[in-house]
C-alpha positions as CSV (number, residue, x, y, z in Angstrom):
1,X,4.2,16.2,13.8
2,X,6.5,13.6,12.5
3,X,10.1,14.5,11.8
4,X,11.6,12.3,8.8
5,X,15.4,13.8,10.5
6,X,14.0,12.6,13.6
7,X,17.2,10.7,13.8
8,X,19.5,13.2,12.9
9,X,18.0,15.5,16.0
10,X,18.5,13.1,18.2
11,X,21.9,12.5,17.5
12,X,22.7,16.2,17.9
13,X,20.5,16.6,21.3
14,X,17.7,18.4,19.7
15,X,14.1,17.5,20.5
16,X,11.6,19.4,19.6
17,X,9.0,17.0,22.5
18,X,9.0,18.2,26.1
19,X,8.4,15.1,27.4
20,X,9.3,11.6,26.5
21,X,5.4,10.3,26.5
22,X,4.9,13.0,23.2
23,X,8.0,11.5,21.5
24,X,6.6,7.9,21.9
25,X,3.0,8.7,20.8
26,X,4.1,10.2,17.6
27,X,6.4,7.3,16.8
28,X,3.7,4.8,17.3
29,X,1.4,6.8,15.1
30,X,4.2,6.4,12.3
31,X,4.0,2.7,12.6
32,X,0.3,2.8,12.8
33,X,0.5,4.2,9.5
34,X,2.8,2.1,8.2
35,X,1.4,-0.7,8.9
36,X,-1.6,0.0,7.6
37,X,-0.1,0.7,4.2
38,X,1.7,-2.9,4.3
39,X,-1.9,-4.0,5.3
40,X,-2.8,-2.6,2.1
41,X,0.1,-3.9,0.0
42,X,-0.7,-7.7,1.2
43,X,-4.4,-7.3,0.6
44,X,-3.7,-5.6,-2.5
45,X,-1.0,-9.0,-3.4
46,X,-4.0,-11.4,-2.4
47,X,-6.8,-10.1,-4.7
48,X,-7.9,-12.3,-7.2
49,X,-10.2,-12.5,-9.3
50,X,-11.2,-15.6,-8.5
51,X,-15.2,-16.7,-9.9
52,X,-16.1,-12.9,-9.5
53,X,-17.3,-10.9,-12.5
54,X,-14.5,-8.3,-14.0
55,X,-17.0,-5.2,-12.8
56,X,-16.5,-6.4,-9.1
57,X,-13.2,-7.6,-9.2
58,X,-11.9,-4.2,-10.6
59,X,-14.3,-2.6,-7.5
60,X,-12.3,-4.8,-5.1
61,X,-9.0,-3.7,-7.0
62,X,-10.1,-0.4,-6.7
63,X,-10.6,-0.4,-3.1
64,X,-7.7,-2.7,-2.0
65,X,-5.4,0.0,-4.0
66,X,-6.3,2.9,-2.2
67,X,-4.0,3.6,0.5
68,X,-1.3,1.0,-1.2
69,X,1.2,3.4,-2.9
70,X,1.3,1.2,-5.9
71,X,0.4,3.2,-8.9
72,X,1.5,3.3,-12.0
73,X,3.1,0.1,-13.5
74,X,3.5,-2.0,-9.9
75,X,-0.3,-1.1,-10.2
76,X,-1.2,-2.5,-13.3
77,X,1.2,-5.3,-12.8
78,X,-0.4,-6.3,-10.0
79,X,-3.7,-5.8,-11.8
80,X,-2.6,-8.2,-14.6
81,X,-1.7,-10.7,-11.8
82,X,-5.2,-10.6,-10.4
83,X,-7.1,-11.4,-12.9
84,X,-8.7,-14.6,-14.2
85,X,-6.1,-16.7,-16.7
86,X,-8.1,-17.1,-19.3
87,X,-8.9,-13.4,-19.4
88,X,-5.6,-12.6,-18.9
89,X,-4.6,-15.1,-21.8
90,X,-6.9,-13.4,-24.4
91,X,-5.9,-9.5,-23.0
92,X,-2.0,-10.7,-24.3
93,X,-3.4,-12.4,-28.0
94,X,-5.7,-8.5,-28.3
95,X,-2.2,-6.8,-27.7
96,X,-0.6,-8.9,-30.5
């Protein structure tokens, strides 16, 4: 299991790995997941809508921000960003 003090143990000379080989694994499993987060994120940046219909772009949206992080506001920001212009354009004249 990951540590998040993992540096802190070290420092003091307290592992709780027997061998070295354990320590590594568990460290490249953190940036395994890590990078597939940022995967995530960059996919999630990319999306847009593009020619596709709003029902499949909000499917791709969907998909792409699972596994991101983003929720919330960064969510619908990036949302916002996504979609076509002109649909965009006529979502800020409703809120008006």
């Amino acid at each position: 299991m990951w540590k998040e003090n993992i540096l802190e143990d070290l420092e003091v000379g307290v592992l709780e790995y027997e061998m070295v080989g354990e320590f590594l694994i568990e460290i490249r499993k953190e940036f395994d997941r890590g990078n597939k987060k940022s995967a995530k994120v960059v996919e999630l940046k990319r999306l847009e809508q593009g020619r596709m219909m709003m029902e499949e772009f909000m499917q791709e949206f969907r998909r792409a921000a699972r596994g991101s992080r983003y929720e919330g506001r960064p969510l619908i920001k990036e949302f916002k960003r996504g979609i076509n212009a002109t649909i965009y354009q006529r979502l800020m004249e409703l809120e008006q």
